[in-house]
C-alpha positions as CSV (number, residue, x, y, z in Angstrom):
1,X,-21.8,15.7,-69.2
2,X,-21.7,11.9,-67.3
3,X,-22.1,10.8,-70.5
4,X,-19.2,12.3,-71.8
5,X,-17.0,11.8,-68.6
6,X,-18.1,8.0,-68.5
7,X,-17.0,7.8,-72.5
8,X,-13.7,9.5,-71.4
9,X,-13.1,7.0,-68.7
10,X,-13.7,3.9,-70.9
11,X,-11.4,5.1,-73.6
12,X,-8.4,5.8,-71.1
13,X,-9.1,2.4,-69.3
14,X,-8.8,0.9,-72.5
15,X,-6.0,2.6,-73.6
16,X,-3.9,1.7,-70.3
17,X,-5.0,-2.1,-70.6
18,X,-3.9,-2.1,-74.3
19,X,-0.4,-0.7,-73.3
20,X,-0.2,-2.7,-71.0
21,X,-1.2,-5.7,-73.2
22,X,1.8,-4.5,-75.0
23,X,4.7,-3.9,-72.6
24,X,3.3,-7.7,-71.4
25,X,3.8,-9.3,-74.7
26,X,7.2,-7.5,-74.9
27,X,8.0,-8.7,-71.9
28,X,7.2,-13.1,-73.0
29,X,9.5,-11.7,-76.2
30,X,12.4,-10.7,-74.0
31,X,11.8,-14.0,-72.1
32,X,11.8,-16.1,-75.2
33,X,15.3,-14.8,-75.7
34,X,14.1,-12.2,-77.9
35,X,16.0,-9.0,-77.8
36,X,13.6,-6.3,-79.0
37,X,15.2,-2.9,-80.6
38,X,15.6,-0.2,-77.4
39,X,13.6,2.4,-79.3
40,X,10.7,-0.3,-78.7
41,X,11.1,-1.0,-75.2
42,X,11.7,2.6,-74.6
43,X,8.2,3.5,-76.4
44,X,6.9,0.5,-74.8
45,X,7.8,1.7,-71.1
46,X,6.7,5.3,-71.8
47,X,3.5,4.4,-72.9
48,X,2.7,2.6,-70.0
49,X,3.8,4.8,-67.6
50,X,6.5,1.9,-66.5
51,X,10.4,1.6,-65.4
52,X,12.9,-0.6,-66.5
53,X,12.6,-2.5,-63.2
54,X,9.2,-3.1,-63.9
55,X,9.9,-4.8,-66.9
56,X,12.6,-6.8,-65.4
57,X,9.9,-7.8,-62.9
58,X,7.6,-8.7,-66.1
59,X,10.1,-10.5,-67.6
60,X,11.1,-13.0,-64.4
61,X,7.1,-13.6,-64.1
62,X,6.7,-14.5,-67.7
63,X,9.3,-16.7,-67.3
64,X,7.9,-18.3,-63.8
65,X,4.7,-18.6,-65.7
66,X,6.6,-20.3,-68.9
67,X,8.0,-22.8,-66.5
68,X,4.7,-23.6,-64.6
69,X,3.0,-24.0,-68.2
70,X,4.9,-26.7,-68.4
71,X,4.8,-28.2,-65.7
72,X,1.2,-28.4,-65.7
73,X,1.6,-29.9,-68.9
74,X,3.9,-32.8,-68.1
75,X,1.5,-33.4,-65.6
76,X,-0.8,-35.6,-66.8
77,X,2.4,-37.7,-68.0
78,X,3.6,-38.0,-64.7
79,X,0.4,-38.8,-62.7
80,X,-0.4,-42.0,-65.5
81,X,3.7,-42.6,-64.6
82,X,2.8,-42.5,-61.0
83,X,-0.3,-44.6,-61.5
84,X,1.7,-47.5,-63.4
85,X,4.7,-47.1,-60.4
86,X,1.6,-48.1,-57.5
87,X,0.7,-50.9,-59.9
88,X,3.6,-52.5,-59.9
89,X,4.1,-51.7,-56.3
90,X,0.8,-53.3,-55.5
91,X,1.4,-56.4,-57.7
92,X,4.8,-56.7,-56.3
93,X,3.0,-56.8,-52.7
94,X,0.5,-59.8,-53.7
95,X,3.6,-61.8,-54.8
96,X,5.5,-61.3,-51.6
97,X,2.3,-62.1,-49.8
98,X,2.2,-65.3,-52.3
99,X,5.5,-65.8,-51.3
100,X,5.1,-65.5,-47.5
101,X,2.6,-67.8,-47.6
102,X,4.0,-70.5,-49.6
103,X,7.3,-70.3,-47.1
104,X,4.8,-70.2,-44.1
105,X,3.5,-73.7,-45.8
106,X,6.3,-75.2,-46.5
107,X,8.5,-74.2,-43.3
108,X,5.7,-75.3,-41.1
109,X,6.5,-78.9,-41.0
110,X,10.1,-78.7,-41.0
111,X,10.4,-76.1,-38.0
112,X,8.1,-78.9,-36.4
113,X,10.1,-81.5,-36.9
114,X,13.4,-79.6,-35.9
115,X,12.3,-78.3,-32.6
116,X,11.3,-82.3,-32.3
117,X,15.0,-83.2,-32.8
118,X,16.4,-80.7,-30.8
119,X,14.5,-81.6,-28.0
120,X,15.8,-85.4,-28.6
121,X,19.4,-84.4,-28.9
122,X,19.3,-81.8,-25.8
123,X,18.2,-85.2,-24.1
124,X,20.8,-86.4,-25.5
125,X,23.7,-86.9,-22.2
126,X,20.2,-87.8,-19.9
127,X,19.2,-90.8,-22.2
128,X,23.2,-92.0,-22.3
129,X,23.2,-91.5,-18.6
130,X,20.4,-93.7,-18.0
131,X,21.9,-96.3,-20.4
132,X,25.0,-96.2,-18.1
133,X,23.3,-95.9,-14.8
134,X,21.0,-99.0,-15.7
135,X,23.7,-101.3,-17.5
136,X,23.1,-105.1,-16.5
137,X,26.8,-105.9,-17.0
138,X,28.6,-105.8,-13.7
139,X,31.7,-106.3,-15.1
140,X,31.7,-103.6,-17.2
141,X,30.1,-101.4,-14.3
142,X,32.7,-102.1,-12.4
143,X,35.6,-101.2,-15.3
144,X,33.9,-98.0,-16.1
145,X,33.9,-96.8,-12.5
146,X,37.6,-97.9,-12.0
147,X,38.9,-96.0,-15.4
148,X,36.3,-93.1,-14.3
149,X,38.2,-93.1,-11.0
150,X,41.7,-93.2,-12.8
151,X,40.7,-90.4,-14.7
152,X,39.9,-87.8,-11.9
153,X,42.8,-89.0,-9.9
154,X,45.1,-88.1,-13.6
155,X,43.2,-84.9,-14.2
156,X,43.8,-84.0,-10.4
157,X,47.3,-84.8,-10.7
158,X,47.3,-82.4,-14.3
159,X,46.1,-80.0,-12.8
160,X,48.8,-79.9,-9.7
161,X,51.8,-80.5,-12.2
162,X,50.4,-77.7,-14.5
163,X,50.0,-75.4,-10.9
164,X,53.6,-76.4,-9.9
165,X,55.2,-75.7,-13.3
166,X,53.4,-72.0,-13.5
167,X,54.6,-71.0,-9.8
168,X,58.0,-72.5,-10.9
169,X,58.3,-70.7,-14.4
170,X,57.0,-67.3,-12.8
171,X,59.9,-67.5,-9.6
172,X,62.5,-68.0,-12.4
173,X,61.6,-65.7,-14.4
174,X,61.2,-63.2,-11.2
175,X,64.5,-64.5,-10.1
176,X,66.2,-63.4,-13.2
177,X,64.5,-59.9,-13.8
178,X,65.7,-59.1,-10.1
179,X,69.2,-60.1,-10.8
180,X,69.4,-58.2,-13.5
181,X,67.9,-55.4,-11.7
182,X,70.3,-55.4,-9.5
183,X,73.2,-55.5,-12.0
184,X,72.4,-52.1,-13.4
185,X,72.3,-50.8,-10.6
186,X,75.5,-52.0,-9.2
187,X,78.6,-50.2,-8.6
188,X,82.0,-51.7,-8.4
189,X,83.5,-52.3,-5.0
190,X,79.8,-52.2,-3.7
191,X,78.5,-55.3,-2.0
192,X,75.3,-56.5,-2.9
193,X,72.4,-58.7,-1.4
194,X,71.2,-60.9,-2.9
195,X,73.8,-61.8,-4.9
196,X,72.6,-61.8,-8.8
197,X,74.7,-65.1,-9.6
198,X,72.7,-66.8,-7.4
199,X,69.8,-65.2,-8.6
200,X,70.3,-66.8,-11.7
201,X,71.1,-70.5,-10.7
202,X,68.2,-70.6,-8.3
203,X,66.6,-69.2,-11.6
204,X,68.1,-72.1,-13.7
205,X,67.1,-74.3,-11.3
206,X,63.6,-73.7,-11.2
207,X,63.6,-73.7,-15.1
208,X,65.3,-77.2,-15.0
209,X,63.0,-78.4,-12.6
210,X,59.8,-76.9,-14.9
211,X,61.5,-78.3,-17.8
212,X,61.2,-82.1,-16.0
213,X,58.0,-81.6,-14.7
214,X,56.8,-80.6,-18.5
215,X,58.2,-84.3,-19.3
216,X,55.8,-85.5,-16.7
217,X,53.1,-83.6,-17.8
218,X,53.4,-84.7,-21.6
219,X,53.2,-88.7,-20.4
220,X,50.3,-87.6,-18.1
221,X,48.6,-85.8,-20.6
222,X,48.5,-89.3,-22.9
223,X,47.7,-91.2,-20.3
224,X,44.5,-89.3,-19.8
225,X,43.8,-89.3,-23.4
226,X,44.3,-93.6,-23.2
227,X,42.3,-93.2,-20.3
228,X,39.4,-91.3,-21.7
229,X,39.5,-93.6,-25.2
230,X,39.3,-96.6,-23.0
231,X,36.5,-95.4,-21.0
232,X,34.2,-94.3,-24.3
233,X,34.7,-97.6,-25.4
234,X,33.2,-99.5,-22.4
235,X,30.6,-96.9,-22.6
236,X,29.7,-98.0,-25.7
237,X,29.4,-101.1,-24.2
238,X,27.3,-100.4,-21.5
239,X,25.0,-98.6,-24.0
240,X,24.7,-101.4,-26.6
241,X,24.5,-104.2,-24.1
């Protein structure tokens, strides 16, 4: 009897593995693109004791498994591509390395020599203030401090011209905005104080008076520039002497 029950068992496990065998290579058909006749897929899903959402489930894993076959396949493909991709990266390191150090090399000596000149020309007003401060030539000492002394006295005069002309130029222009200020809002047979007609001359005035002080200013300015030309040139000659 265990005998027979065990036979029994076998058969029906085999049977259910072979329909399902089936219904799975139905299912890698269907996948495929194949359309099977319904007759088939009906007996198919009858014999295994399955639904039509089971298949649809069969189908969507055969094609998961169709797309991870080949992956894996490519694989091997892509990992000697990867391999050659660090090769290059690695022989594209040693050459900036190369690189590096052949810039290392050949900077070296020239950022030397730079920082050497730079520290020379930042000395540059000391060393020319030395050769002035130690110049052997008192005539020329003397010249140099008389035009230096010329020059502060014309800068100091620039600067109180350019002062004077601003202060003028601003109470004129004050002057005239007030004036006509005051004319819009005038009304006739009103009397008003200040008058805006004098506004405006005082205004005029001050303008005329910036005007002639510009004049001044112009002359002063290229005197100063005479002044500082003259002076470089007996520097020169305090340095060369």
């Amino acid at each position: 009897m265990l005998n027979v029950l065990q036979n029994l068992t076998r058969r029906l496990t085999e049977r259910q593995q072979a329909r399902a065998a089936d219904l799975w290579a139905l299912a890698k058909r269907i996948a495929q693109g194949d359309e099977p006749p319904v007759d088939e897929v009906e007996a198919a899903l009858a014999k295994a004791g399955k639904t039509v959402d089971d298949l649809r489930q069969l189908v969507q894993t055969a094609c998961d498994r169709v797309k991870w076959q080949q992956t894996l396949e490519q694989l091997p493909q892509l990992e000697r591509e990867a391999e050659s991709l660090r090769s290059q990266l690695e022989a594209a390191e040693r050459e900036l390395e190369q690189a590096q150090q052949k810039y290392e090399k050949k900077s070296a000596p020239i950022t030397a020599r730079l920082e050497q000149l730079q520290t020379l020309l930042a000395e540059k007003g000391a060393i020319r203030n030395n050769l002035l401060r130690t110049c052997p030539d008192p005539v020329l000492r003397t010249r140099y401090d008389e035009l230096t002394k010329q020059l502060q006295q014309a800068r100091a005069e620039h600067s109180q011209l350019n002062a004077r002309i601003n202060d003028l130029e601003r109470r004129a222009r004050e002057a005239r905005l007030k004036a006509a200020e005051i004319r819009r809002s005038w009304h006739p047979g009103t009397e008003v104080t200040p008058n805006p007609d004098e506004l405006e001359q005082r205004a005029a005035q001050w303008e005329k008076e910036a005007a002639e002080l510009k004049t001044q200013l112009e002359q002063l300015e290229q005197r100063i520039d005479q002044l500082e030309k003259d002076r470089s040139e007996v520097e020169e000659q305090m340095i060369s002497v």
